[in-house]
mmCIF file of the N, C-alpha and C atoms, coordinates in Angstrom:
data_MODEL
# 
_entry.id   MODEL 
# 
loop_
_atom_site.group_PDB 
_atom_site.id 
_atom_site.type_symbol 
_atom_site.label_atom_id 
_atom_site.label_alt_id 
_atom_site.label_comp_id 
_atom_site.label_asym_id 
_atom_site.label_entity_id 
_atom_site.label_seq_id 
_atom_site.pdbx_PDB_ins_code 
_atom_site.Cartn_x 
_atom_site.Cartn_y 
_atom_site.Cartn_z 
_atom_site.occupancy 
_atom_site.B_iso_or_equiv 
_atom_site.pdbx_formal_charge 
_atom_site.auth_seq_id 
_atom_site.auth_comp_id 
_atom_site.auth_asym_id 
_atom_site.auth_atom_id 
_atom_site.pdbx_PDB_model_num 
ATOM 1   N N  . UNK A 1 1  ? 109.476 75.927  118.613 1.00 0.00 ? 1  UNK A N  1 
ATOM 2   C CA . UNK A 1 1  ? 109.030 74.824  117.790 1.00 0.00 ? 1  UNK A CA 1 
ATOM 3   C C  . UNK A 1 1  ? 108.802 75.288  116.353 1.00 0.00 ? 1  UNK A C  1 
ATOM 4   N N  . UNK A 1 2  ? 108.448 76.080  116.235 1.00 0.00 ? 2  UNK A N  1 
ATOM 5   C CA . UNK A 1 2  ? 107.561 76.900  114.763 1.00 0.00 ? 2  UNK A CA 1 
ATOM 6   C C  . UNK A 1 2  ? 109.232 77.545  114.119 1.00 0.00 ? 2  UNK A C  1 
ATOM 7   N N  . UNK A 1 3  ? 110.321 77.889  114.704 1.00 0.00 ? 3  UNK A N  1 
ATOM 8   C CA . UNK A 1 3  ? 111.257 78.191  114.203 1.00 0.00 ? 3  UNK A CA 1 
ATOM 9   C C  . UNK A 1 3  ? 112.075 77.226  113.778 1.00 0.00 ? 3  UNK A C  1 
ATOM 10  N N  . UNK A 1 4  ? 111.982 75.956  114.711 1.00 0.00 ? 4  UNK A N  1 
ATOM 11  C CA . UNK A 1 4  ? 112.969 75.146  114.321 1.00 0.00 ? 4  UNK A CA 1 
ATOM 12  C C  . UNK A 1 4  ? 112.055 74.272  112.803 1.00 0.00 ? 4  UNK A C  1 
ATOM 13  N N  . UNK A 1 5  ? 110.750 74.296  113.151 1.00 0.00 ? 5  UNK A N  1 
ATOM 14  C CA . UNK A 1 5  ? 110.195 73.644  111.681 1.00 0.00 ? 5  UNK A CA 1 
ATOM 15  C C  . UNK A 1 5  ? 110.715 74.332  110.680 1.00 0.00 ? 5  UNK A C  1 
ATOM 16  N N  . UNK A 1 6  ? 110.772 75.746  110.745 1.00 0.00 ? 6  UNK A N  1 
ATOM 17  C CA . UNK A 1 6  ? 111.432 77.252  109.479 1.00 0.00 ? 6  UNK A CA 1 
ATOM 18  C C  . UNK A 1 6  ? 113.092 76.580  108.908 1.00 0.00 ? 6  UNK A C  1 
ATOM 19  N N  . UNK A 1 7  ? 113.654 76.060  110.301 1.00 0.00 ? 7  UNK A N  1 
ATOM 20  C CA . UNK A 1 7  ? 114.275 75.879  110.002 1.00 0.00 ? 7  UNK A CA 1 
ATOM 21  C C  . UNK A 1 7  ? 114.871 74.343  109.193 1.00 0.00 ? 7  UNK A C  1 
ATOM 22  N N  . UNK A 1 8  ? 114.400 73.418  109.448 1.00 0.00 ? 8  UNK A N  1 
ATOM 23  C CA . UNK A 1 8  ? 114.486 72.409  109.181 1.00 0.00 ? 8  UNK A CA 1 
ATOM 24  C C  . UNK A 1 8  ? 113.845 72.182  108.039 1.00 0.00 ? 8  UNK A C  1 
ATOM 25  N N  . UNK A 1 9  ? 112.523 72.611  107.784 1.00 0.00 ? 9  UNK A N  1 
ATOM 26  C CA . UNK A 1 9  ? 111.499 71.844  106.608 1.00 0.00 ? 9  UNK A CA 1 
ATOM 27  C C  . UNK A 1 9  ? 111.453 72.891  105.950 1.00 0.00 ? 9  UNK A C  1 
ATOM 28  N N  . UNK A 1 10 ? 111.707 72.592  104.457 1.00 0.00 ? 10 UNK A N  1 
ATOM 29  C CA . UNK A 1 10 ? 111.616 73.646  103.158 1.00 0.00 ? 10 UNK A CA 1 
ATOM 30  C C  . UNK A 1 10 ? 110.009 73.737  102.873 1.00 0.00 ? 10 UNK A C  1 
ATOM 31  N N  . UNK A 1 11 ? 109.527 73.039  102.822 1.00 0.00 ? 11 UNK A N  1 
ATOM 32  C CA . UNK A 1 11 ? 108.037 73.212  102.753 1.00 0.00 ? 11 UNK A CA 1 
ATOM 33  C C  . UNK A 1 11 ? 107.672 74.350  103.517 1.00 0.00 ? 11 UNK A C  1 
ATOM 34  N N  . UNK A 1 12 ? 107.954 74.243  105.008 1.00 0.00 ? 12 UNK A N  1 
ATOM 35  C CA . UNK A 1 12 ? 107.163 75.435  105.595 1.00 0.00 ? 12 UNK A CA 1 
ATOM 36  C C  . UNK A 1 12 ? 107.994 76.622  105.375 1.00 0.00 ? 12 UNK A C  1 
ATOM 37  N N  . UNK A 1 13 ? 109.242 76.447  105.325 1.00 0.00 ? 13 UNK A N  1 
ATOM 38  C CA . UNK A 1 13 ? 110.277 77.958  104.959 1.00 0.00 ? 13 UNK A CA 1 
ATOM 39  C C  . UNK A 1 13 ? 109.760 78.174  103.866 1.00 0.00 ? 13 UNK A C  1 
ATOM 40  N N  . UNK A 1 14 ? 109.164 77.612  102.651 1.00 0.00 ? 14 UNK A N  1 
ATOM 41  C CA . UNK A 1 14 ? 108.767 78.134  101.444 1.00 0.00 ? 14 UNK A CA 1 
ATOM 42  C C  . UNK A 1 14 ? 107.351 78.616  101.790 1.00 0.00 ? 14 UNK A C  1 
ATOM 43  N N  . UNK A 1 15 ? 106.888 78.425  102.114 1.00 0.00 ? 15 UNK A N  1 
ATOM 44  C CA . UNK A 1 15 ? 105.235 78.427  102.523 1.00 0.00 ? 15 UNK A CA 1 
ATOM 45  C C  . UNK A 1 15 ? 105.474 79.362  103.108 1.00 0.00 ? 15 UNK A C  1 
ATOM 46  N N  . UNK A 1 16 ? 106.008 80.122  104.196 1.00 0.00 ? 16 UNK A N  1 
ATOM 47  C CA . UNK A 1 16 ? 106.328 80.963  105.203 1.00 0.00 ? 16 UNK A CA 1 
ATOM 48  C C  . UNK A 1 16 ? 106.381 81.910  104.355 1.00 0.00 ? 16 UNK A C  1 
ATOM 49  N N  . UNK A 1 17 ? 107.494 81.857  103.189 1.00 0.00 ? 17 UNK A N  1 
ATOM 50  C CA . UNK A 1 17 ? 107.926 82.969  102.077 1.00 0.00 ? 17 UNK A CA 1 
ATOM 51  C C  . UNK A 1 17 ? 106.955 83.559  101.354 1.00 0.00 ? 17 UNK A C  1 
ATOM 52  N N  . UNK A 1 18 ? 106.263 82.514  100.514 1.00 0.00 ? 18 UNK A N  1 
ATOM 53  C CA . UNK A 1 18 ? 105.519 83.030  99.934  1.00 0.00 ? 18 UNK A CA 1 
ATOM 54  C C  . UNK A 1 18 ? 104.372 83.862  100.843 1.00 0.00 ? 18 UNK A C  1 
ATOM 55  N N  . UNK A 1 19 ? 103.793 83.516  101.401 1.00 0.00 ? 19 UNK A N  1 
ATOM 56  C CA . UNK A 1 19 ? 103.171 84.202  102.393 1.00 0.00 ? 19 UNK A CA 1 
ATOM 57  C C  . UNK A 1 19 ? 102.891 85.987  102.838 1.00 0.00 ? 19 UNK A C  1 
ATOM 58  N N  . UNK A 1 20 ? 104.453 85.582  103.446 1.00 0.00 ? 20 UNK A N  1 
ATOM 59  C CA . UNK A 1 20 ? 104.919 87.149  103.102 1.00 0.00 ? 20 UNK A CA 1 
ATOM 60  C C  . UNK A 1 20 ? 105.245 88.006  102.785 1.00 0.00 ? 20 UNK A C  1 
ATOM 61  N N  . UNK A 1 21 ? 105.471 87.477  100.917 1.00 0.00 ? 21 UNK A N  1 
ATOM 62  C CA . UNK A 1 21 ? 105.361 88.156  100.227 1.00 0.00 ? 21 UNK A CA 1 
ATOM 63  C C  . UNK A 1 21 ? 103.907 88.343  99.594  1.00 0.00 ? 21 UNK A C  1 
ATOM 64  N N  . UNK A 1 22 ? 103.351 87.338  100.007 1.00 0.00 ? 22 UNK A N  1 
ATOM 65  C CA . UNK A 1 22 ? 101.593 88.293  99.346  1.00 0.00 ? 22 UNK A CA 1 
ATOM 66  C C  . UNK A 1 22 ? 100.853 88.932  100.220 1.00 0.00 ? 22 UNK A C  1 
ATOM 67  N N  . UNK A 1 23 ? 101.348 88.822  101.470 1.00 0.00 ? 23 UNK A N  1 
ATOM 68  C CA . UNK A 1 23 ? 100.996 90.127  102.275 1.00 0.00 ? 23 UNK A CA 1 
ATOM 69  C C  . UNK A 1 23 ? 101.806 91.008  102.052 1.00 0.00 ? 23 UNK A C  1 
ATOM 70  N N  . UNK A 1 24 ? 103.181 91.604  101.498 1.00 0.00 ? 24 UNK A N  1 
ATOM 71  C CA . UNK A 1 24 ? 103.983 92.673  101.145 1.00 0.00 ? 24 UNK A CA 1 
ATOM 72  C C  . UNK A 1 24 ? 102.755 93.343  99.312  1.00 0.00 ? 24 UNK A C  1 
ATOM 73  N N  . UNK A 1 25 ? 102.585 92.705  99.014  1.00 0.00 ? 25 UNK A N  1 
ATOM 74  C CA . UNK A 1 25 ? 102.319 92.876  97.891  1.00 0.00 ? 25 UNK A CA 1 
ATOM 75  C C  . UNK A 1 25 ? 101.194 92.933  97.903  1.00 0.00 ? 25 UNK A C  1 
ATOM 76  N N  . UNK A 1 26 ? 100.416 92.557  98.469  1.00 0.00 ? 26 UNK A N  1 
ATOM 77  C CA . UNK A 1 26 ? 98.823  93.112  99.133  1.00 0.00 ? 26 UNK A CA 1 
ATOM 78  C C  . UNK A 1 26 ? 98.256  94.075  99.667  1.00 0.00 ? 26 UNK A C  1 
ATOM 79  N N  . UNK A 1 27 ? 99.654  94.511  100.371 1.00 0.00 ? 27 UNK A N  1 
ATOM 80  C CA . UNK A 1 27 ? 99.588  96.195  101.188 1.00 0.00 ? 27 UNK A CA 1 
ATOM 81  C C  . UNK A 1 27 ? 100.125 96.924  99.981  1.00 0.00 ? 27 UNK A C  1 
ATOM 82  N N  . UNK A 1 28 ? 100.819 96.678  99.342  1.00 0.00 ? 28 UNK A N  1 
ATOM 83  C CA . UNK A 1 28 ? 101.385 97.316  98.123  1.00 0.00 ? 28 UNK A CA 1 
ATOM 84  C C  . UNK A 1 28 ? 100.097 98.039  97.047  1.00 0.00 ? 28 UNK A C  1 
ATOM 85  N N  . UNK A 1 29 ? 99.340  96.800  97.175  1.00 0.00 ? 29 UNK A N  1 
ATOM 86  C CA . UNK A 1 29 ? 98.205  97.092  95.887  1.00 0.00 ? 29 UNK A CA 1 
ATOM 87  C C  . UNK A 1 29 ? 97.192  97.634  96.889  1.00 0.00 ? 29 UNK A C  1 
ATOM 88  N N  . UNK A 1 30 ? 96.893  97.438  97.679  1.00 0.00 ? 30 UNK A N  1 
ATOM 89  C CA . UNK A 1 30 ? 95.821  98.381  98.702  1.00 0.00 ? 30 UNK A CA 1 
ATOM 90  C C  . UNK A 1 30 ? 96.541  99.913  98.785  1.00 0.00 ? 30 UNK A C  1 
ATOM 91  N N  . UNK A 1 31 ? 97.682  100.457 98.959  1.00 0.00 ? 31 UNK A N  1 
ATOM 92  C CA . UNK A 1 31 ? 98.334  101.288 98.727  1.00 0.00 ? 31 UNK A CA 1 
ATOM 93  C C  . UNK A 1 31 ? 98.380  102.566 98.121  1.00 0.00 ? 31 UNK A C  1 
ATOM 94  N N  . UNK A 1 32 ? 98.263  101.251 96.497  1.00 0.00 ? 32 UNK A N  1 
ATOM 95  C CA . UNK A 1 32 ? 98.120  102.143 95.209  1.00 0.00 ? 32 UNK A CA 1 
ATOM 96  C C  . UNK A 1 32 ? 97.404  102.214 95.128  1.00 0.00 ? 32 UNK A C  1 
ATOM 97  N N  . UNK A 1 33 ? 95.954  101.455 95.399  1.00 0.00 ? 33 UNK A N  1 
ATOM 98  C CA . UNK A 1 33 ? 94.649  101.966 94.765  1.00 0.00 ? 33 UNK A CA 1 
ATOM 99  C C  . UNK A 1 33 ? 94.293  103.008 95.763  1.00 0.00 ? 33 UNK A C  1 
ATOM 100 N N  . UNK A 1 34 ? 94.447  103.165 97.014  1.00 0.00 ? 34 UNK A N  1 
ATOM 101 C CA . UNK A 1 34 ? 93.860  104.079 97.865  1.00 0.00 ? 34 UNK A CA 1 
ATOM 102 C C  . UNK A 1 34 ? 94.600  105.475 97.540  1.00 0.00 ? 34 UNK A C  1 
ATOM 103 N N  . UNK A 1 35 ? 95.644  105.542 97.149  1.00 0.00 ? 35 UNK A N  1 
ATOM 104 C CA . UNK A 1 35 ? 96.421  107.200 96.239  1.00 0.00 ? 35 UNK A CA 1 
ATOM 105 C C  . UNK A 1 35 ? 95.339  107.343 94.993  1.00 0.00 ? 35 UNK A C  1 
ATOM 106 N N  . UNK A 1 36 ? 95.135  106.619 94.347  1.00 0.00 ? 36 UNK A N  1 
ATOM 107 C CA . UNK A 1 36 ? 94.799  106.367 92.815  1.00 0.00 ? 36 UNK A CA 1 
ATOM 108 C C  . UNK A 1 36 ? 92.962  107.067 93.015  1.00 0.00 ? 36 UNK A C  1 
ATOM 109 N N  . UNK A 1 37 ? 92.321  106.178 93.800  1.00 0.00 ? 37 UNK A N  1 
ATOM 110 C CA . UNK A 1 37 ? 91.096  106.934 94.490  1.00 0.00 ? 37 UNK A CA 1 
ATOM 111 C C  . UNK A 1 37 ? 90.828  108.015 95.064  1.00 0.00 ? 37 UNK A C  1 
ATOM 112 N N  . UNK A 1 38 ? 91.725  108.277 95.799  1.00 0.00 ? 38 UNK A N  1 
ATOM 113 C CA . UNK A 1 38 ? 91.583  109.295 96.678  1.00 0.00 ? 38 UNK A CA 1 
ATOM 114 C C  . UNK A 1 38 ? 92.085  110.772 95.394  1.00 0.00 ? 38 UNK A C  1 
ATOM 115 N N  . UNK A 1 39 ? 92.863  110.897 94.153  1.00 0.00 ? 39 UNK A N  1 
ATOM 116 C CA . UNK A 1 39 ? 93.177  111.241 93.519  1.00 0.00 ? 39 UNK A CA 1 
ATOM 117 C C  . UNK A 1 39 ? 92.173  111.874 92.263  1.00 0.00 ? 39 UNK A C  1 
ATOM 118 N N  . UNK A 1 40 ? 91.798  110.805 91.705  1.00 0.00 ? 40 UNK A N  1 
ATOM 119 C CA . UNK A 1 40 ? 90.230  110.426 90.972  1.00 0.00 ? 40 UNK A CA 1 
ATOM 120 C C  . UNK A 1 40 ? 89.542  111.573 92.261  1.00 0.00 ? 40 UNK A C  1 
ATOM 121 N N  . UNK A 1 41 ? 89.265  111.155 93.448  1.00 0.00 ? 41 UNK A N  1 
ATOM 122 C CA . UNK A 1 41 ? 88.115  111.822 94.428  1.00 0.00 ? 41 UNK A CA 1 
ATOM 123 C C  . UNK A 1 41 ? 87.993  113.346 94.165  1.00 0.00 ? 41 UNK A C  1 
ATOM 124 N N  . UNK A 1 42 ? 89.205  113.888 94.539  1.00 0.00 ? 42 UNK A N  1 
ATOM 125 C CA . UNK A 1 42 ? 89.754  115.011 94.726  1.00 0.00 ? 42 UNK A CA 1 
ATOM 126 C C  . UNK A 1 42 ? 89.551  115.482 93.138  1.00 0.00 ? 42 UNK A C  1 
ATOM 127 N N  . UNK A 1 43 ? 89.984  115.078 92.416  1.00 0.00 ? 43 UNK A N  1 
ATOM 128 C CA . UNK A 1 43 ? 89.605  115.690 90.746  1.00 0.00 ? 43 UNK A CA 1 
ATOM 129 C C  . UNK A 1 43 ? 87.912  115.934 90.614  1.00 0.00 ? 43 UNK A C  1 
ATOM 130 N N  . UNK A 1 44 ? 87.221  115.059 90.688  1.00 0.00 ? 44 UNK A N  1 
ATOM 131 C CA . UNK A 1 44 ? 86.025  114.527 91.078  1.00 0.00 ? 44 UNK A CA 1 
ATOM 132 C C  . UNK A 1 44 ? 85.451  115.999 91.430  1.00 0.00 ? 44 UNK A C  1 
ATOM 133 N N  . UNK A 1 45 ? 85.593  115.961 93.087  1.00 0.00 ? 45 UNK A N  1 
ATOM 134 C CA . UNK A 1 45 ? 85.350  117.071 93.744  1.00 0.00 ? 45 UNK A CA 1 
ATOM 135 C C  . UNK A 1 45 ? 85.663  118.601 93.011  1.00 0.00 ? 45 UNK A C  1 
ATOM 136 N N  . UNK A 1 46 ? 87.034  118.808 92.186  1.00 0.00 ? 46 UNK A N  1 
ATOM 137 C CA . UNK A 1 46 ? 87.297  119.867 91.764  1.00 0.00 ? 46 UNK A CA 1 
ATOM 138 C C  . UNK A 1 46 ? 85.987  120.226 90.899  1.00 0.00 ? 46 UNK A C  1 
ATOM 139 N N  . UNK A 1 47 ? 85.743  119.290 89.770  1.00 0.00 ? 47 UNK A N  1 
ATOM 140 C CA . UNK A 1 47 ? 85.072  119.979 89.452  1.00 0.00 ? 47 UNK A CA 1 
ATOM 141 C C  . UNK A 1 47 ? 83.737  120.308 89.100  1.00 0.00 ? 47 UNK A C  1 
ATOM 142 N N  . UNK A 1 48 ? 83.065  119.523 90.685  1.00 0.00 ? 48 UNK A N  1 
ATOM 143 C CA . UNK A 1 48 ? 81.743  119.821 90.849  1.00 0.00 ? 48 UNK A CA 1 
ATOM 144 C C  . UNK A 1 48 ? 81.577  121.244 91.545  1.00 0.00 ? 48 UNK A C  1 
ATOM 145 N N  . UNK A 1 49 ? 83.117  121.048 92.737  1.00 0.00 ? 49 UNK A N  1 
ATOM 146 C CA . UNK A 1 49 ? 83.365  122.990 93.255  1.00 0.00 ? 49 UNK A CA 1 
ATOM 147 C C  . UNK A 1 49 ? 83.010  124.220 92.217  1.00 0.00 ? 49 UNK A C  1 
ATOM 148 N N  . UNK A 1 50 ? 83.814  123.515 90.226  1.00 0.00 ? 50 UNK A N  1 
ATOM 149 C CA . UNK A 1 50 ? 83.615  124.596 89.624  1.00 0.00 ? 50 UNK A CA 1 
ATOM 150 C C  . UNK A 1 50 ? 82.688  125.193 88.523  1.00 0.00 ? 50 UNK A C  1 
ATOM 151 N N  . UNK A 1 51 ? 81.572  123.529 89.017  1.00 0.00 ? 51 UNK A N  1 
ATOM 152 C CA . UNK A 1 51 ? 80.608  123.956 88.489  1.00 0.00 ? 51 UNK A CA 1 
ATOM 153 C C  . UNK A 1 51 ? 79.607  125.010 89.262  1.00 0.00 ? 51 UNK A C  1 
ATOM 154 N N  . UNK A 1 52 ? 79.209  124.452 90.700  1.00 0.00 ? 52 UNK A N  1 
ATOM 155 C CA . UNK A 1 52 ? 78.870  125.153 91.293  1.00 0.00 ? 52 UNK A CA 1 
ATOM 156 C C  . UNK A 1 52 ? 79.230  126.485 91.531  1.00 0.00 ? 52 UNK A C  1 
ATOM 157 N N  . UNK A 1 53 ? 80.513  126.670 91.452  1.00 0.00 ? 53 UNK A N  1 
ATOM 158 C CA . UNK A 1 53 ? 80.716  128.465 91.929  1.00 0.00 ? 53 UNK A CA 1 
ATOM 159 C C  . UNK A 1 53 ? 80.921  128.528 90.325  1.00 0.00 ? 53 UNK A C  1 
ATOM 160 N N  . UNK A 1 54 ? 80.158  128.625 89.254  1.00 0.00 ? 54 UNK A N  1 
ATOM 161 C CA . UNK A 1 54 ? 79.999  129.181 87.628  1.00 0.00 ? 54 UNK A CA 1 
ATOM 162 C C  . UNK A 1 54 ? 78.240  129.320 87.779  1.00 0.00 ? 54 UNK A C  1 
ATOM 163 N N  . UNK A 1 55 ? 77.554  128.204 88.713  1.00 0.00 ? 55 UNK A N  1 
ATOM 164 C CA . UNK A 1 55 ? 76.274  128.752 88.519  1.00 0.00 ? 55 UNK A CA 1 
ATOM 165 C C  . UNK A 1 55 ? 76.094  130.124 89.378  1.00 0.00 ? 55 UNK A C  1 
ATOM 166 N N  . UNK A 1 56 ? 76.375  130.391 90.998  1.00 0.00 ? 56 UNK A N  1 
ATOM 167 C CA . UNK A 1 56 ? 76.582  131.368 91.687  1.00 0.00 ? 56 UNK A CA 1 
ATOM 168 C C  . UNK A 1 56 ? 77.043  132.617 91.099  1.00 0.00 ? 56 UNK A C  1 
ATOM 169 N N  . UNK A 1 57 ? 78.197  132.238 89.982  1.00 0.00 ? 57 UNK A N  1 
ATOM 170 C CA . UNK A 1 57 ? 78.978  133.919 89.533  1.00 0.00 ? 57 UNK A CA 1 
ATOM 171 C C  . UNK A 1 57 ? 77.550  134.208 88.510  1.00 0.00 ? 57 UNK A C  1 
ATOM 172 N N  . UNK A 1 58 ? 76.818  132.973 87.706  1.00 0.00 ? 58 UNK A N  1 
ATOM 173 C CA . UNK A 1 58 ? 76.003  133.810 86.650  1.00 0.00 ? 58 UNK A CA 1 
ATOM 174 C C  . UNK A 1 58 ? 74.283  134.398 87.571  1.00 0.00 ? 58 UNK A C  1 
ATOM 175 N N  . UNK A 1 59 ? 74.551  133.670 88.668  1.00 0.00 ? 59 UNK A N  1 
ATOM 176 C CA . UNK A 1 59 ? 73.043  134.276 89.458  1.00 0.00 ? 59 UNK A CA 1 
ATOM 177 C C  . UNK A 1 59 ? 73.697  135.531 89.975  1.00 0.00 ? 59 UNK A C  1 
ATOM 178 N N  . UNK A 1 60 ? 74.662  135.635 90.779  1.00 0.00 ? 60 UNK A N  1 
ATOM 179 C CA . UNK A 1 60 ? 75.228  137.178 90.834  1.00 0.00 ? 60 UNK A CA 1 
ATOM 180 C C  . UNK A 1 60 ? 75.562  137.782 89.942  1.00 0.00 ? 60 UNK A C  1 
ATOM 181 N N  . UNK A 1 61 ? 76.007  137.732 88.935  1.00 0.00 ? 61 UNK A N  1 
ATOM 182 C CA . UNK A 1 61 ? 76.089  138.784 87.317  1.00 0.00 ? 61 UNK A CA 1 
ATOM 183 C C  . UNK A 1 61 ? 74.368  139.142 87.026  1.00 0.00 ? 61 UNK A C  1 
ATOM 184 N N  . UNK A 1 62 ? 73.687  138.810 87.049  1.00 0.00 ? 62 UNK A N  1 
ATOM 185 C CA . UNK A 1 62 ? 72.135  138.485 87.012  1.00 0.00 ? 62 UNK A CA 1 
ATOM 186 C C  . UNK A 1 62 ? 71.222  139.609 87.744  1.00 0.00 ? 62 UNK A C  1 
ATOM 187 N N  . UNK A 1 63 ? 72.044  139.382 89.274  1.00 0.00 ? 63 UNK A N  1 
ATOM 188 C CA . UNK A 1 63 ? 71.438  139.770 90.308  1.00 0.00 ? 63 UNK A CA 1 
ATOM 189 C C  . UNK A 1 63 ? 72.289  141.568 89.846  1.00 0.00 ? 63 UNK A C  1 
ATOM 190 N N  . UNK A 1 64 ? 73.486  141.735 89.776  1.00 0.00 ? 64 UNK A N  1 
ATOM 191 C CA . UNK A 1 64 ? 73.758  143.131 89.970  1.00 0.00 ? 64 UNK A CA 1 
ATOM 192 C C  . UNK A 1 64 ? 73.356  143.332 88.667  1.00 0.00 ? 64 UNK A C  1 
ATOM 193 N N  . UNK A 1 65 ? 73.136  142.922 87.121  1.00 0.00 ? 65 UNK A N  1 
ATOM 194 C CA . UNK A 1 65 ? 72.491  143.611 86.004  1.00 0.00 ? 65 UNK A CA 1 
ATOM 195 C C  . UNK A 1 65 ? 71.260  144.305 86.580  1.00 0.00 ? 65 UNK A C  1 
ATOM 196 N N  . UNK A 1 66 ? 70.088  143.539 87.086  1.00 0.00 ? 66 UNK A N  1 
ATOM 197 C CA . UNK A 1 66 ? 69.063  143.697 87.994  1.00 0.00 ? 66 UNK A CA 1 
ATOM 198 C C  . UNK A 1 66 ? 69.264  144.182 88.616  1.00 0.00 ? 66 UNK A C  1 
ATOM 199 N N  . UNK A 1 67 ? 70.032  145.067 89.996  1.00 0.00 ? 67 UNK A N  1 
ATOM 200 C CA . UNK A 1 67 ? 70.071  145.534 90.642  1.00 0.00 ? 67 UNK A CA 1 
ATOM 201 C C  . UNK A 1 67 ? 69.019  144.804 91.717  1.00 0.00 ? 67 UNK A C  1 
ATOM 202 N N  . UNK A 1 68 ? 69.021  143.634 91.649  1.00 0.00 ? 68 UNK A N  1 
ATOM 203 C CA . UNK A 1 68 ? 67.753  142.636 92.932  1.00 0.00 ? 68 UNK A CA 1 
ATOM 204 C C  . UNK A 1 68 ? 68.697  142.473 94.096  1.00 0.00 ? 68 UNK A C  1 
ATOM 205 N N  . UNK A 1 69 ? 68.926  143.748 94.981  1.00 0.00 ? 69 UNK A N  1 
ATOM 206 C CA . UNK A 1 69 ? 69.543  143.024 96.082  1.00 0.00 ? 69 UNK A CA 1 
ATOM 207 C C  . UNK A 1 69 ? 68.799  141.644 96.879  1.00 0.00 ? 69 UNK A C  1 
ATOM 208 N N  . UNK A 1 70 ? 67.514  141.864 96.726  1.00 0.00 ? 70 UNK A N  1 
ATOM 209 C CA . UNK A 1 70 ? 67.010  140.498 97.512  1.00 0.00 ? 70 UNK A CA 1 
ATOM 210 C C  . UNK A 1 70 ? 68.146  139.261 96.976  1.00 0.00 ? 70 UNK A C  1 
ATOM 211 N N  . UNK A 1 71 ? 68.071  139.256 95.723  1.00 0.00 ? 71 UNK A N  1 
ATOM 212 C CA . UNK A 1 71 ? 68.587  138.215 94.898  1.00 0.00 ? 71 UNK A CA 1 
ATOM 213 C C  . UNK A 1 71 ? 70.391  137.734 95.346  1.00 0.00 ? 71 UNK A C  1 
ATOM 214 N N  . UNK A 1 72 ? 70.799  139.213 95.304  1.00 0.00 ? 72 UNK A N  1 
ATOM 215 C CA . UNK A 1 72 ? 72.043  139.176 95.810  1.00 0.00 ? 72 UNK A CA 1 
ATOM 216 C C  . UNK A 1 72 ? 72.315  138.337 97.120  1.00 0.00 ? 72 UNK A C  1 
ATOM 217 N N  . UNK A 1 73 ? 71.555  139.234 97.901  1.00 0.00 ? 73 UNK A N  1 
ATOM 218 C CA . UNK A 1 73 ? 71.440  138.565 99.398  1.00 0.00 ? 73 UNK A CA 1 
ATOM 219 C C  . UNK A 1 73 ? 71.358  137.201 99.678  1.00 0.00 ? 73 UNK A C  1 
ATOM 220 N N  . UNK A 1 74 ? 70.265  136.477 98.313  1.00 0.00 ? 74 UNK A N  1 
ATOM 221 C CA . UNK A 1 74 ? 69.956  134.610 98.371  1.00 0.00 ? 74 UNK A CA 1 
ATOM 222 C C  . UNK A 1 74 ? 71.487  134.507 98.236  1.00 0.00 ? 74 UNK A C  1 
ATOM 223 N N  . UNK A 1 75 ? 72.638  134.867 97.174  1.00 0.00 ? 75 UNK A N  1 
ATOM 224 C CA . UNK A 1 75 ? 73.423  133.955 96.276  1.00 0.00 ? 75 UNK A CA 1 
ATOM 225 C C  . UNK A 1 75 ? 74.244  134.094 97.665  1.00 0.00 ? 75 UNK A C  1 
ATOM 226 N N  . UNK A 1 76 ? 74.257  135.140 98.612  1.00 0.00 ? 76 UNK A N  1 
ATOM 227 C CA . UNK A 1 76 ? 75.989  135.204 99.427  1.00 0.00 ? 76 UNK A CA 1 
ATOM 228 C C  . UNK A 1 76 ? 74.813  134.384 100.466 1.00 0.00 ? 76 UNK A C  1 
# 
């Protein structure tokens, strides 16, 4: 029944169309933004990694000027 309406009535063959093209184009843009985020994330992440291991190298430069193995021992 639903095919022969596709087929017969332009209304619903157009309606049908458009349709699925804004679900093609919906997954399209969900797509890109989830690369685009996940991208941003990962940058993000880099360089809180290189802040953190810059505070660690100057508490260990610190620790062996000092010779504080205790100190050493906290940073590893």
């Amino acid at each position: 029944m639903i095919q022969q309406w596709l087929r017969t009535r332009l209304a619903y063959r157009s309606a049908a169309s458009i349709l699925i093209l804004v679900g093609l184009l919906g997954i399209l843009f969900v797509l890109l933004t989830l690369k685009l985020v996940s991208d941003q994330e990962q940058n993000r992440q880099a360089e809180q990694l290189v802040g953190l291991l810059d505070t660690v190298d100057n508490t260990l430069r610190i620790a062996v000027f000092l010779a504080d193995k205790q100190l050493a021992g906290e940073v590893i």
